[in-house]
N, C-alpha and C positions, 0 to 999 in steps of 0.2 A: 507807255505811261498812261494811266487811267484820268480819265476827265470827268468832271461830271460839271453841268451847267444847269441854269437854274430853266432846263429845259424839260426836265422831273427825266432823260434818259442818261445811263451811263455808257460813256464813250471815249473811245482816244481820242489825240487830240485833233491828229487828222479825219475821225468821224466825226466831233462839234464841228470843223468846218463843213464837211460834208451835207448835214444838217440844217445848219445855220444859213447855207447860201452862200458862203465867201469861195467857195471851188467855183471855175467859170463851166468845165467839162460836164460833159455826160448828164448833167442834170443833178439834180441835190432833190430831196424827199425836206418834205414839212415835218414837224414831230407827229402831226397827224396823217400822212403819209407812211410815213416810220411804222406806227402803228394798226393802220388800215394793211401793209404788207405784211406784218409782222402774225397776222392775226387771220390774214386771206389768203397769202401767200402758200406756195406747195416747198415744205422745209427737206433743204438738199445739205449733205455733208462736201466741206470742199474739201480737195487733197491734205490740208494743211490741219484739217479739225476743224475751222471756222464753219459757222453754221450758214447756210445762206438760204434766203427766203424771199421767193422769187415767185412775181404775182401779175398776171396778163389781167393790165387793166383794160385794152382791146384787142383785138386780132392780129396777133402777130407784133404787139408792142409791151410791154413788160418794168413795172419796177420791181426792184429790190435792195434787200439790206444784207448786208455780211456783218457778222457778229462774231468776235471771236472772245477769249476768256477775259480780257480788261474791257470788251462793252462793244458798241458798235464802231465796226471798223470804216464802211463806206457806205455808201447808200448810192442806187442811180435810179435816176427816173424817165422813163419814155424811152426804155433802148428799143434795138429793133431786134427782130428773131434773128435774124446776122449776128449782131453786134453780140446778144445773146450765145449763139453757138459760138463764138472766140473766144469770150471770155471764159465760159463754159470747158474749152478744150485746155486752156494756157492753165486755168486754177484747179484742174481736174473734179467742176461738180458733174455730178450723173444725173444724169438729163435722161429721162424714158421718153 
């Protein structure tokens, strides 16, 4: 189901949460976040078609956003290159 919030991004509803700050995990991106990854990010195809856009804000530490066809789907902020490579393997993005 498609969301949109008076956050000018469209997203499901589990990515307004993701966004918004109401998820406690993994971190949540600001709309401005959202966009600084969106926009600096290096863009990966996931298994599933979801686009992900995945952005080393320092060494070895990483946001990003997954977007699929109804808007954005998650968002995570400050993961580590670990945390990174698992997700990475479980959602099949291709990581060079």
């Amino acid at each position: 189901k498609s969301h949109v919030e008076n956050i000018g991004l469209e997203t499901t509803v589990h990515g307004s949460e993701r966004i918004s700050g109401a998820a406690t995990r993994g971190g949540v991106l600001s709309v401005e976040g959202v966009e600084t990854t969106k926009s600096l990010g290096k863009v990966l195809t996931q298994a599933d078609g979801a686009t992900v856009y995945l952005h080393e804000i320092s060494p070895g530490r990483f946001n990003a956003v997954i977007e699929g066809k109804r808007g954005i789907i998650t968002t995570m902020g400050n993961w580590s290159q670990k945390s990174i490579n698992r997700i990475s393997k479980r959602y099949g993005w291709k990581i060079e």
